[in-house]
ZADO-1210 file (C-alpha; in nm, 4 decimals, padded with zeros to 6 digits):
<atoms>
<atom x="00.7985" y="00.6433" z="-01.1464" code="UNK" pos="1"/>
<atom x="00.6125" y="00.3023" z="-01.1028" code="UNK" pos="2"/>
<atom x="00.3550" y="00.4126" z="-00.9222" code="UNK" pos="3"/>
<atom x="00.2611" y="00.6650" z="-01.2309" code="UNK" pos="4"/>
<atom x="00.3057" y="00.4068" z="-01.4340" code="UNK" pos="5"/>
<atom x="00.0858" y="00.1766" z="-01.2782" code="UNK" pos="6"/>
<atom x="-00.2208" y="00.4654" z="-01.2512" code="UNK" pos="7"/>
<atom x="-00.2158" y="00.5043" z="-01.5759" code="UNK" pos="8"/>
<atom x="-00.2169" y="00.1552" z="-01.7388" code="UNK" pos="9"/>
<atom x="-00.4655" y="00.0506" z="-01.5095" code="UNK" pos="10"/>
<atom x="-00.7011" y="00.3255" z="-01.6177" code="UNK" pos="11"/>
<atom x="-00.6226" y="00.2613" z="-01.9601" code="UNK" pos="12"/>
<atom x="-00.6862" y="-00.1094" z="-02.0077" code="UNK" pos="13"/>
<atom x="-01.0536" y="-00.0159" z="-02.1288" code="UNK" pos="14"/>
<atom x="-00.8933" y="00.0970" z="-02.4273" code="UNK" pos="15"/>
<atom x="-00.7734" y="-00.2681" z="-02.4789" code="UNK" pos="16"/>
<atom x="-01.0531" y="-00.4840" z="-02.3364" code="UNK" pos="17"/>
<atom x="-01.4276" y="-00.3697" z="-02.4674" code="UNK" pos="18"/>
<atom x="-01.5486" y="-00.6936" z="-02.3807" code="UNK" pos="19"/>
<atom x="-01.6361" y="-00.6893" z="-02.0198" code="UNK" pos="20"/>
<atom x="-01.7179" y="-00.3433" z="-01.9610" code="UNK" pos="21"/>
<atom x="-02.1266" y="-00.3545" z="-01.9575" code="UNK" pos="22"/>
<atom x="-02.1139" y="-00.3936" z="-01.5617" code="UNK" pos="23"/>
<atom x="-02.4962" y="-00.4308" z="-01.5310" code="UNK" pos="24"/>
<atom x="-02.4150" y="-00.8279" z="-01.6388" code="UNK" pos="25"/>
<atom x="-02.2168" y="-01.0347" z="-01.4013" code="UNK" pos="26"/>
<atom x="-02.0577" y="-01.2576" z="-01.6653" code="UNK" pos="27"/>
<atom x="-01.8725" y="-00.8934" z="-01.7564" code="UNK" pos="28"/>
<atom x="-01.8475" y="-00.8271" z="-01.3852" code="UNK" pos="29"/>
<atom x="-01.6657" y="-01.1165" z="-01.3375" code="UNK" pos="30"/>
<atom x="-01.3983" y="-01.1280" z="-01.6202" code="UNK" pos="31"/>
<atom x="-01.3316" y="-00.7670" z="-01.5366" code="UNK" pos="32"/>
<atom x="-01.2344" y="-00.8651" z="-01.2044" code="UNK" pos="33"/>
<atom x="-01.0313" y="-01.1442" z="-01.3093" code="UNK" pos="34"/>
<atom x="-00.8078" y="-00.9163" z="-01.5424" code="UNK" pos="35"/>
<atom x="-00.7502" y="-00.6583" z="-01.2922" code="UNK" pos="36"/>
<atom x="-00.6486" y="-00.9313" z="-01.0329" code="UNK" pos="37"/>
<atom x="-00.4325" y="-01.0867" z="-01.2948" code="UNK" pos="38"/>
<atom x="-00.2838" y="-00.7853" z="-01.4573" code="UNK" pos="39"/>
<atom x="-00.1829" y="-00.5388" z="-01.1908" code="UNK" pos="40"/>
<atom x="00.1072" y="-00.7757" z="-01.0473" code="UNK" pos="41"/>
<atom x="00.1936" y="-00.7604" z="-01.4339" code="UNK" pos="42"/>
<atom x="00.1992" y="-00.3875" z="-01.4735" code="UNK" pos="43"/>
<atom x="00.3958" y="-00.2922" z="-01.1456" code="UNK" pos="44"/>
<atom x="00.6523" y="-00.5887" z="-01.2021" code="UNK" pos="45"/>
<atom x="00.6763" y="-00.4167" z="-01.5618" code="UNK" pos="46"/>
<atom x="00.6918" y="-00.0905" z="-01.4120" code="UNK" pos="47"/>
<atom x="00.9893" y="-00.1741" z="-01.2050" code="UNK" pos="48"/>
<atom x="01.1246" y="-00.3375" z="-01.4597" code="UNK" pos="49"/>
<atom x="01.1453" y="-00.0105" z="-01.7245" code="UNK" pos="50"/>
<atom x="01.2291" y="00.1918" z="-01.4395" code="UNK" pos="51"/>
<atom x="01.5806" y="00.0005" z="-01.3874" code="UNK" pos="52"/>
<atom x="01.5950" y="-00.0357" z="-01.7902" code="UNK" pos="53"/>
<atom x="01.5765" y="-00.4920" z="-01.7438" code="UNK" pos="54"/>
<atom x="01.3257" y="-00.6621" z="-01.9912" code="UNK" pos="55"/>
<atom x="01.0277" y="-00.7448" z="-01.9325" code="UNK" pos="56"/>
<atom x="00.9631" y="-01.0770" z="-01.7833" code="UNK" pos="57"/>
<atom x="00.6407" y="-01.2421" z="-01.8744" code="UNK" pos="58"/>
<atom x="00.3760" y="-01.4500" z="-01.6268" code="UNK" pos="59"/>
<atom x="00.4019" y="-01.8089" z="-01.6073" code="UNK" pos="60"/>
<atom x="00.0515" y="-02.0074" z="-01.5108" code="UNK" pos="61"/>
<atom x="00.2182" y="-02.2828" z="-01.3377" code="UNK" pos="62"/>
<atom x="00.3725" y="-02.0650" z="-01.0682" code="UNK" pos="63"/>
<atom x="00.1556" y="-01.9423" z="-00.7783" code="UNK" pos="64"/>
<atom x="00.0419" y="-01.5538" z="-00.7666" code="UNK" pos="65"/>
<atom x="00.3531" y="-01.4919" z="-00.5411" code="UNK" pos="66"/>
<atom x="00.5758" y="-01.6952" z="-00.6907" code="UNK" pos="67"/>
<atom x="00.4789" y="-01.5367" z="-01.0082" code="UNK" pos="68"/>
<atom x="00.4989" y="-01.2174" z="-00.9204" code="UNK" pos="69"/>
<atom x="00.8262" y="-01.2847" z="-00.7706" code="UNK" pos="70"/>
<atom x="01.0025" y="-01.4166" z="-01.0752" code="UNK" pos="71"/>
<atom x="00.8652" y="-01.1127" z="-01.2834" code="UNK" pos="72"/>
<atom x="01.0436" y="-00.8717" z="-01.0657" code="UNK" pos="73"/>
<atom x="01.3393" y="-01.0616" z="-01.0386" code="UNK" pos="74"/>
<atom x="01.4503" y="-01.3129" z="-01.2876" code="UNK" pos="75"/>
<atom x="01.6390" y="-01.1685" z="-01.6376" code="UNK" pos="76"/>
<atom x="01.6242" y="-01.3505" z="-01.9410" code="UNK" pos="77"/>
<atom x="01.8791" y="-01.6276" z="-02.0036" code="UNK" pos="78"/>
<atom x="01.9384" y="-01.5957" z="-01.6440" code="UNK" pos="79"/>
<atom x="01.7441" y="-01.9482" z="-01.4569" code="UNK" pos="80"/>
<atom x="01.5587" y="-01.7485" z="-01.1228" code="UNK" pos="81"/>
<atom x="01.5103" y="-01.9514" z="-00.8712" code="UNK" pos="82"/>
<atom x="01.1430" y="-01.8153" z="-00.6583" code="UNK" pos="83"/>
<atom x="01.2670" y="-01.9157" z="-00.2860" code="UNK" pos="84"/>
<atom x="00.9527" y="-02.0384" z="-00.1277" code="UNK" pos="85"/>
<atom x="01.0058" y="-01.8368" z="00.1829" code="UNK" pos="86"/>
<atom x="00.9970" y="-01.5823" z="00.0201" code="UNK" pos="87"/>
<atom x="00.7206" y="-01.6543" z="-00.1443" code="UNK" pos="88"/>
<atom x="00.5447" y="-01.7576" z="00.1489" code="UNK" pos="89"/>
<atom x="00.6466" y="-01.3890" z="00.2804" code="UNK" pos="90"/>
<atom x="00.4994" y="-01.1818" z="00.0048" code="UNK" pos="91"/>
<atom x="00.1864" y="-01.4168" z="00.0129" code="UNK" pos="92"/>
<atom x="00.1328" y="-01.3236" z="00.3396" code="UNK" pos="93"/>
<atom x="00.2214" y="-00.9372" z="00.3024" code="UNK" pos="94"/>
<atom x="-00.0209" y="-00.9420" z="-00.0049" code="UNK" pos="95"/>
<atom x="-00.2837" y="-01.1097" z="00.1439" code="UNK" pos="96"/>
<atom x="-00.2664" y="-00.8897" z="00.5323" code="UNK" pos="97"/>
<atom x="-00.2936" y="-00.5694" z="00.2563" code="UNK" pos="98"/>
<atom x="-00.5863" y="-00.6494" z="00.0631" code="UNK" pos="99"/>
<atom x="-00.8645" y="-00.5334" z="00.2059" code="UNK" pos="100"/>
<atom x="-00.8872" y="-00.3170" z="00.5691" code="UNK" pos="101"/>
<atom x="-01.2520" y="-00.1685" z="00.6317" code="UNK" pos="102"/>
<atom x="-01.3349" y="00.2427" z="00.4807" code="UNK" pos="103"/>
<atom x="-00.9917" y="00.3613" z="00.3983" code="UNK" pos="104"/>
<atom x="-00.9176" y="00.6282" z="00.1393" code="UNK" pos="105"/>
<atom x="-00.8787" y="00.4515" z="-00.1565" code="UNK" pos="106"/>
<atom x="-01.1476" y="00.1794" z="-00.0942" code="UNK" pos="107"/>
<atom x="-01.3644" y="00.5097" z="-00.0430" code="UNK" pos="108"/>
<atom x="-01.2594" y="00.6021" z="-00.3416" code="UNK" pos="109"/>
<atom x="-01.3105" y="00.3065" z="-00.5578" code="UNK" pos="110"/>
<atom x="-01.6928" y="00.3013" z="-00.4239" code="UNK" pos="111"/>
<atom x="-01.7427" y="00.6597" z="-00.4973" code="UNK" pos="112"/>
<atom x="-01.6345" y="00.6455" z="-00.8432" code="UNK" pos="113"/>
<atom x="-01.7710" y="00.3017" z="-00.8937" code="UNK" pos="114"/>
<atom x="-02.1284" y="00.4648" z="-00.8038" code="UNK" pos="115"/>
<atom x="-02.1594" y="00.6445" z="-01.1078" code="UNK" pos="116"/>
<atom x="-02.1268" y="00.3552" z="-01.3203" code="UNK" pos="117"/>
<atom x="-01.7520" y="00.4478" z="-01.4645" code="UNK" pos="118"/>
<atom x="-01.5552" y="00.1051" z="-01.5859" code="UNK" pos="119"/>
<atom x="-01.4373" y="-00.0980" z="-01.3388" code="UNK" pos="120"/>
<atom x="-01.0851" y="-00.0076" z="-01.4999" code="UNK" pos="121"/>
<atom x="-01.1720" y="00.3438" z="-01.3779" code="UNK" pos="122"/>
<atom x="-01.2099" y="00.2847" z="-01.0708" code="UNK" pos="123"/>
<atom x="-00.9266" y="00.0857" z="-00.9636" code="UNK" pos="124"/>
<atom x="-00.6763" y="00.3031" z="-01.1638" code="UNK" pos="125"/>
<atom x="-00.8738" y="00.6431" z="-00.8846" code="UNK" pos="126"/>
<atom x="-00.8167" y="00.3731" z="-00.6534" code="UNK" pos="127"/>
<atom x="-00.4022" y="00.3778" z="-00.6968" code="UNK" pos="128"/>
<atom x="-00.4270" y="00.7477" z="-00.7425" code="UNK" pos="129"/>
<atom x="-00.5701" y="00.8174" z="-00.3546" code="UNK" pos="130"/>
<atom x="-00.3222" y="00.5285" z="-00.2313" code="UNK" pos="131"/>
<atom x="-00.0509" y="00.7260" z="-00.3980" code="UNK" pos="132"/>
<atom x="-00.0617" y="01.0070" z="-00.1882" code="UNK" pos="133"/>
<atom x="00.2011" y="00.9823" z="00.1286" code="UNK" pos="134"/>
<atom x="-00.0510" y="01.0166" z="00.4118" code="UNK" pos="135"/>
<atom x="-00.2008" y="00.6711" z="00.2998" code="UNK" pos="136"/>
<atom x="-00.0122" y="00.4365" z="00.1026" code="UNK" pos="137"/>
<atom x="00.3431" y="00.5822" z="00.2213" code="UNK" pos="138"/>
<atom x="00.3278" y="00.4713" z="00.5716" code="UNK" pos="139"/>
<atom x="00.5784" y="00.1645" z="00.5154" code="UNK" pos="140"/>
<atom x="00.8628" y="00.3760" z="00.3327" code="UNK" pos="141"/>
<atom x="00.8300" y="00.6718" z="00.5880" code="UNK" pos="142"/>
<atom x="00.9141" y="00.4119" z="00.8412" code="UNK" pos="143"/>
<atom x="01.2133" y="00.2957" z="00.6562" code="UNK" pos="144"/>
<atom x="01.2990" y="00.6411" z="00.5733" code="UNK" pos="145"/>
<atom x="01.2721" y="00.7171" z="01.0213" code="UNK" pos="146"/>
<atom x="01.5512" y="00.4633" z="01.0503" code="UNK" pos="147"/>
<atom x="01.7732" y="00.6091" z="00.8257" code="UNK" pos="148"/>
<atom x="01.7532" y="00.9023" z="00.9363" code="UNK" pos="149"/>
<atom x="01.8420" y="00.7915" z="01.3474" code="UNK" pos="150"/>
<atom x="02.0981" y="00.6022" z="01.1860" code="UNK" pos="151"/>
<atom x="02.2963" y="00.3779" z="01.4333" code="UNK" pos="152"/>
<atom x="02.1484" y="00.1721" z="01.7411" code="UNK" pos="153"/>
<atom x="02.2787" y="00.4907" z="01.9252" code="UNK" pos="154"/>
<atom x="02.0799" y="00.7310" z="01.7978" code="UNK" pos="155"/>
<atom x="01.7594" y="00.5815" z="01.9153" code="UNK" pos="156"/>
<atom x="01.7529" y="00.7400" z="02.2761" code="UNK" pos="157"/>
<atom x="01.8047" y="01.0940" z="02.1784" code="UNK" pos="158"/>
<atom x="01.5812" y="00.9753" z="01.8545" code="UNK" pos="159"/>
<atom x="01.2822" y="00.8635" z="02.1207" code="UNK" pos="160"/>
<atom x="01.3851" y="01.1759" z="02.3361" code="UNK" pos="161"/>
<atom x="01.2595" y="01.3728" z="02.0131" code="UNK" pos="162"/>
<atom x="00.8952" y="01.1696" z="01.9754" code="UNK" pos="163"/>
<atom x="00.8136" y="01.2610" z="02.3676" code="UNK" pos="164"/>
<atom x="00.8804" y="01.6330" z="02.3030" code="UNK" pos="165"/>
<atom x="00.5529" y="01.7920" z="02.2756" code="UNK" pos="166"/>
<atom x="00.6828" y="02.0463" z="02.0817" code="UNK" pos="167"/>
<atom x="00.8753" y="01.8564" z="01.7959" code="UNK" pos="168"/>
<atom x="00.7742" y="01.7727" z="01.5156" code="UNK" pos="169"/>
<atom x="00.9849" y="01.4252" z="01.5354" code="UNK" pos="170"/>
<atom x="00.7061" y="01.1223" z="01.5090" code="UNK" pos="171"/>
<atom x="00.7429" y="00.7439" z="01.5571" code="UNK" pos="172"/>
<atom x="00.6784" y="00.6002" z="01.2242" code="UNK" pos="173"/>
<atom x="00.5439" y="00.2529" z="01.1733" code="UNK" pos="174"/>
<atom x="00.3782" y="00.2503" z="01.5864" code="UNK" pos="175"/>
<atom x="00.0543" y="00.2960" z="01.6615" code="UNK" pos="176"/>
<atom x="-00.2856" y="00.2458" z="01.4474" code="UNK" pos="177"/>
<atom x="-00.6361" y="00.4187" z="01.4028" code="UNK" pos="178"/>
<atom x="-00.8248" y="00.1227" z="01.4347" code="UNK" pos="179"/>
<atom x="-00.6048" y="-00.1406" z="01.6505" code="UNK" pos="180"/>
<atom x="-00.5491" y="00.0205" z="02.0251" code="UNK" pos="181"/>
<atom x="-00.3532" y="-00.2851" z="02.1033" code="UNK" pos="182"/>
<atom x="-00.0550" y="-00.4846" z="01.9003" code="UNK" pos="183"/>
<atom x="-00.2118" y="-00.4847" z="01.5258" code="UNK" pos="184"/>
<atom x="-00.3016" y="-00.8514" z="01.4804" code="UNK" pos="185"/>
<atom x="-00.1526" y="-00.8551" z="01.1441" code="UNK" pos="186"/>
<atom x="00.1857" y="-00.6926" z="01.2902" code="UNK" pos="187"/>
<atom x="00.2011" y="-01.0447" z="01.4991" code="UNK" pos="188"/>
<atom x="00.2371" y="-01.2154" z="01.1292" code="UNK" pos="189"/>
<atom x="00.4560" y="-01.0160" z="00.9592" code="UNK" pos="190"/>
<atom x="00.7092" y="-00.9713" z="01.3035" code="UNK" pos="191"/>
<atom x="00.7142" y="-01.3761" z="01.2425" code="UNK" pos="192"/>
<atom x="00.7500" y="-01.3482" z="00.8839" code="UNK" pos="193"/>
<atom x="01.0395" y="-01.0802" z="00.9082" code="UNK" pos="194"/>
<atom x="01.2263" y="-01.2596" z="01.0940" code="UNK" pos="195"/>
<atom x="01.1910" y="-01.5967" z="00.8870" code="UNK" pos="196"/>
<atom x="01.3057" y="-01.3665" z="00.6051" code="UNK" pos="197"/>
<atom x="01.5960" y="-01.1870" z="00.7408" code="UNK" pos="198"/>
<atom x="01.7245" y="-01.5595" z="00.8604" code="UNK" pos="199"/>
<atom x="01.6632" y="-01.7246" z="00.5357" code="UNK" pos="200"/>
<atom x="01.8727" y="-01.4116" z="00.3845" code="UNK" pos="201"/>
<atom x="02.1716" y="-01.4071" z="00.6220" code="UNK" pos="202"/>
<atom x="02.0701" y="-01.0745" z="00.7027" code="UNK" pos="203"/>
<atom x="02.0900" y="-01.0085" z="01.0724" code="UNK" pos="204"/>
<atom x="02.4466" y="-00.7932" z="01.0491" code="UNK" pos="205"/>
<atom x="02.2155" y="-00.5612" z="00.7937" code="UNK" pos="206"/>
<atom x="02.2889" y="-00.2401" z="00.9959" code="UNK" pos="207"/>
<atom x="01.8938" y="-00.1080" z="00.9076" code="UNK" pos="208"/>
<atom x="01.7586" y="-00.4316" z="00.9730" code="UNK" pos="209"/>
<atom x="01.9650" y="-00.4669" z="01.3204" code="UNK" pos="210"/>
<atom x="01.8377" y="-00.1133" z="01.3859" code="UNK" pos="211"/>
<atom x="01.4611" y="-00.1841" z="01.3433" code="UNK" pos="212"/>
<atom x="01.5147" y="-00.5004" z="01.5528" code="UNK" pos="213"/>
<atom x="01.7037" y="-00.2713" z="01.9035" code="UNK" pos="214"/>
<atom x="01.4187" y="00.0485" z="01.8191" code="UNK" pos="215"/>
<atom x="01.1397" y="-00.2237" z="01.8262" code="UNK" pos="216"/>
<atom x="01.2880" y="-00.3808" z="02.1865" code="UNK" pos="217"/>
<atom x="01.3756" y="-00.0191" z="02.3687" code="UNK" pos="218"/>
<atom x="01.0012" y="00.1622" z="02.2191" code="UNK" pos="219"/>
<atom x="00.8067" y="-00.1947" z="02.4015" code="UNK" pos="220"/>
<atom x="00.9808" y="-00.1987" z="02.7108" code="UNK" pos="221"/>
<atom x="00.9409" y="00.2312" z="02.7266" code="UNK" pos="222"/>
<atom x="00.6503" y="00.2889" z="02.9579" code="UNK" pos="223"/>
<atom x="00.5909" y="00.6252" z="02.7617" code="UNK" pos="224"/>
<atom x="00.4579" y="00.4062" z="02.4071" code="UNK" pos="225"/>
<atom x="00.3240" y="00.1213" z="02.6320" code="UNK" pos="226"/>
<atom x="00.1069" y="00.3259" z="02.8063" code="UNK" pos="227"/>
<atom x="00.0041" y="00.5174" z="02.5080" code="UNK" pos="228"/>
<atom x="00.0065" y="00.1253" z="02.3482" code="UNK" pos="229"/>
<atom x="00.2201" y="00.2820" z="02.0541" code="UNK" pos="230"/>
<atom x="00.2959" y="-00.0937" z="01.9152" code="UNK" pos="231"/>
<atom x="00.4832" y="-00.1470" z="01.5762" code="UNK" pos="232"/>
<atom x="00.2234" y="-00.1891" z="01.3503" code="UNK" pos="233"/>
<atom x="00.1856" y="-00.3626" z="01.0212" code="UNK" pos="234"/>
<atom x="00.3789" y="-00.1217" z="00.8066" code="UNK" pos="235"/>
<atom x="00.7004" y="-00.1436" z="01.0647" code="UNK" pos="236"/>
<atom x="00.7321" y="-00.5084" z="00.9026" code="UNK" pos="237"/>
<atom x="00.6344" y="-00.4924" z="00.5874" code="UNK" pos="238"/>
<atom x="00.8688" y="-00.2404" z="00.5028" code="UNK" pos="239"/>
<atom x="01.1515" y="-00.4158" z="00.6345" code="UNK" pos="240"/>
<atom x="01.0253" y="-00.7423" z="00.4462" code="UNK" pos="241"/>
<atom x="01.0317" y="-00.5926" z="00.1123" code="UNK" pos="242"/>
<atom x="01.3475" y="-00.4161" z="00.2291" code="UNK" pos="243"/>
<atom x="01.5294" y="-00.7627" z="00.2579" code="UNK" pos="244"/>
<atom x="01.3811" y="-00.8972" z="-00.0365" code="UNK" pos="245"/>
<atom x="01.5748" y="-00.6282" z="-00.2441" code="UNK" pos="246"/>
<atom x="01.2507" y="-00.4098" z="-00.3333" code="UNK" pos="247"/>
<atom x="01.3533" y="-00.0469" z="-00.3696" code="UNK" pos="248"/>
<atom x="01.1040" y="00.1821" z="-00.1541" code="UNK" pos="249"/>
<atom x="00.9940" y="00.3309" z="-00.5255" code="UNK" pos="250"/>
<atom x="00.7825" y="00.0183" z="-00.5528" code="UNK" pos="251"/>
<atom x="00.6531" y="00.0330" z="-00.1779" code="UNK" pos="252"/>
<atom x="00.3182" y="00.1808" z="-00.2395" code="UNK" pos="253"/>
<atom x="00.2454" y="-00.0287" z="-00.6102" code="UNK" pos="254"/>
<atom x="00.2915" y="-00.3259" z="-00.4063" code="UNK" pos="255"/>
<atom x="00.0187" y="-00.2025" z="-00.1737" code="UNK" pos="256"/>
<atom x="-00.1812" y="-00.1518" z="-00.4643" code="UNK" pos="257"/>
<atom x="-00.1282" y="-00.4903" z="-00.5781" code="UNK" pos="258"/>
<atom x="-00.2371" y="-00.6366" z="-00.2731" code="UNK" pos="259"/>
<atom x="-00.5464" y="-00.4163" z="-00.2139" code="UNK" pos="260"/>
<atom x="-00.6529" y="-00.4580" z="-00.5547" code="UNK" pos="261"/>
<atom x="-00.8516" y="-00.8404" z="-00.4884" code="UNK" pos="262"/>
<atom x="-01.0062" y="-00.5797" z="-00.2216" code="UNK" pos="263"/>
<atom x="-01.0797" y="-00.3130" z="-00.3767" code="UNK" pos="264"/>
<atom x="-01.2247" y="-00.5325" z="-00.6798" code="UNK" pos="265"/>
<atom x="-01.4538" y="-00.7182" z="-00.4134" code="UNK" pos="266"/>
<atom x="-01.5698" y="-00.3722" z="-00.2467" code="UNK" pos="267"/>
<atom x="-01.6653" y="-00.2671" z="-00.6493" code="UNK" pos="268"/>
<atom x="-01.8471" y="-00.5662" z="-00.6989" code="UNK" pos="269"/>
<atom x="-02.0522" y="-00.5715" z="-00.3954" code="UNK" pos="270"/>
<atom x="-02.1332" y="-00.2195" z="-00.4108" code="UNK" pos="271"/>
<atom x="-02.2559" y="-00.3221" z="-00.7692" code="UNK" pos="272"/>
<atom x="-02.4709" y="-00.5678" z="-00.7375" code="UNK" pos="273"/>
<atom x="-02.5963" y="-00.4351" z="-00.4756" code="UNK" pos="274"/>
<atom x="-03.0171" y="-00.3119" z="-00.6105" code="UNK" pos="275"/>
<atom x="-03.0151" y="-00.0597" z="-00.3431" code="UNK" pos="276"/>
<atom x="-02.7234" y="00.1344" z="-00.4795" code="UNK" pos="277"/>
<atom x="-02.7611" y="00.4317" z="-00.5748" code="UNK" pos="278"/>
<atom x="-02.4811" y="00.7331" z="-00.6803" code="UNK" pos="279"/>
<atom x="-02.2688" y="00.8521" z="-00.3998" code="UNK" pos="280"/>
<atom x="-02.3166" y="01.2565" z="-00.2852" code="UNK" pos="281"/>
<atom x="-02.1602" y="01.3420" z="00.0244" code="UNK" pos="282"/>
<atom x="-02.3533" y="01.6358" z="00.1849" code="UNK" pos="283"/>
<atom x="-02.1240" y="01.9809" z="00.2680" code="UNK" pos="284"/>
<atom x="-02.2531" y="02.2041" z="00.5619" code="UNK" pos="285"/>
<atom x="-02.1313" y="02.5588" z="00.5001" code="UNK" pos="286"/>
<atom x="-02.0087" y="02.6722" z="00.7806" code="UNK" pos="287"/>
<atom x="-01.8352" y="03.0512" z="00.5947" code="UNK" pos="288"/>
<atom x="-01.9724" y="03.3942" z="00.5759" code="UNK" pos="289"/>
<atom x="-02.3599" y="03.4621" z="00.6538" code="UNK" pos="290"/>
<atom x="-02.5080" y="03.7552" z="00.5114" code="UNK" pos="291"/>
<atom x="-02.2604" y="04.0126" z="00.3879" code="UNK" pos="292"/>
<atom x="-02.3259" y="04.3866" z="00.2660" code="UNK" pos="293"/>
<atom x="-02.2755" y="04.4208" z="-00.1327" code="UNK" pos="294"/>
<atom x="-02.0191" y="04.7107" z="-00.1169" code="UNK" pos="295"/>
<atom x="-01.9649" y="04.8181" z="-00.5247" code="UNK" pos="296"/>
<atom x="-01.6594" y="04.8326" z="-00.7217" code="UNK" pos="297"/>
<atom x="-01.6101" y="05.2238" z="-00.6492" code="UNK" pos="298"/>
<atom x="-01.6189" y="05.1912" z="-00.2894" code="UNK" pos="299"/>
<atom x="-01.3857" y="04.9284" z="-00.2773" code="UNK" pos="300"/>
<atom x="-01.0026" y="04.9972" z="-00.1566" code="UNK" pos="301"/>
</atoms>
């Protein structure tokens, strides 16, 4: 899978660059941060790549990030690829509304492990592994997975019937966020930039895509998710994005990592530098057993 493939490159690209490592000197700091901006696109394009058995395709330094990143995904050798620039302009913006998004789990992460010193390499690669997990980096392909699984523009009422039943199970994936009570501001973007997409693609018969588009009109005009101001959220549209750009929902979550990389890398490097820093070490309060009785072996049942 891509995203184990990305894990454990990234953590193993110490092995291959020794120069750069000594993290108490910021010209080392620096180049480290460079490389792991520069070679995680690299990795998870060549991670998709082996997984559908294509060569690899190498960077080119005269294309942009996205554009770059782009072609490597896409284009075959022998075979002239094309990077359309809306598309381009699309993943810029999905890369760029991912990178970095206050305390999360894997920025947690990469500041945790980063406080005992370990290689940046290290860090970012524990970084990937807490964004790999479902609850975190998944939220995008469970969405996708939702409207699959209602199926046809006339599933969604008995679908929405579901979410408002207290006792089901049945959630609205890709509504809603922890931090934003209102429309996610970076939703606004990518609702724009979905659209441009699907347009540019001749993609508004795509039964999925024509789904998202009538669950996203009836779940803002219910009074049920207004009120509870249960608003498609950033994931809604970036799923759908990479959907219609032909990106498999294997790669979902490595894309996320691509993005928050230049985030995570800046949360590492603050946390560095900074002379106050000291080793992380969460507290615990035990809240188990108090004083118990030692009963011996012979009494036991």
């Amino acid at each position: 899978r891509p995203m184990a493939i990305l894990c454990g490159t990234v953590g193993a690209l110490s092995a291959f660059y020794h120069d750069g490592l000594d993290i108490s000197q910021a010209e080392d700091r620096d180049l480290s941060a460079r490389r792991l901006i520069a070679k995680v696109p690299t990795i998870a394009a060549w991670a998709y790549k082996y997984s559908i058995g294509e060569p690899f395709i190498y960077p080119d330094e005269e294309m942009s990030f996205s554009e770059n990143f782009l072609h490597m995904l896409f284009a075959r050798p022998g075979n002239h690829y094309r990077v359309n620039p809306v598309l381009a302009r699309a993943m810029d913006r999905i890369l760029l509304l991912h990178a970095d998004h206050e305390q999360n789990a894997s920025t947690t992460t990469v500041r945790l492990v980063g406080s005992t010193g370990a290689n940046p390499y290290a860090c970012i690669s524990a970084g990937i592994a807490a964004l790999w997990g479902p609850a975190h980096g998944g939220a995008n392909e469970a969405a996708l997975n939702m409207l699959q699984s209602i199926g046809t523009r006339e599933g969604i009422p008995s679908f929405l019937e579901q979410v408002k039943d207290k006792n089901s199970s049945v959630r609205l994936m890709g509504f809603g966020h922890r931090v934003y009570k209102n429309f996610d501001p970076r939703a606004k973007i990518l609702q724009a930039t979905c659209h441009e997409v699907i347009s540019e693609l001749g993609l508004e018969r795509d039964p999925l895509l024509d789904l998202a588009k009538e669950l996203e009109r009836v779940a803002t005009e219910d009074d049920y998710f207004v009120s509870r101001k249960l608003y498609p959220n950033v994931d809604f549209y970036s799923g759908l994005i990479l959907k219609a750009l032909g990106i498999p929902t294997s790669m979902f979550t490595v894309l996320f990592a691509v993005a928050r990389t230049v985030g995570w890398v800046s949360q590492w490097k603050e946390m560095i530098e900074d002379p106050a820093g000291r080793i992380t070490r969460p507290r615990q309060l035990y809240v188990g057993e108090t004083k118990r009785e030692f009963v011996s072996m012979s009494d036991r049942g």
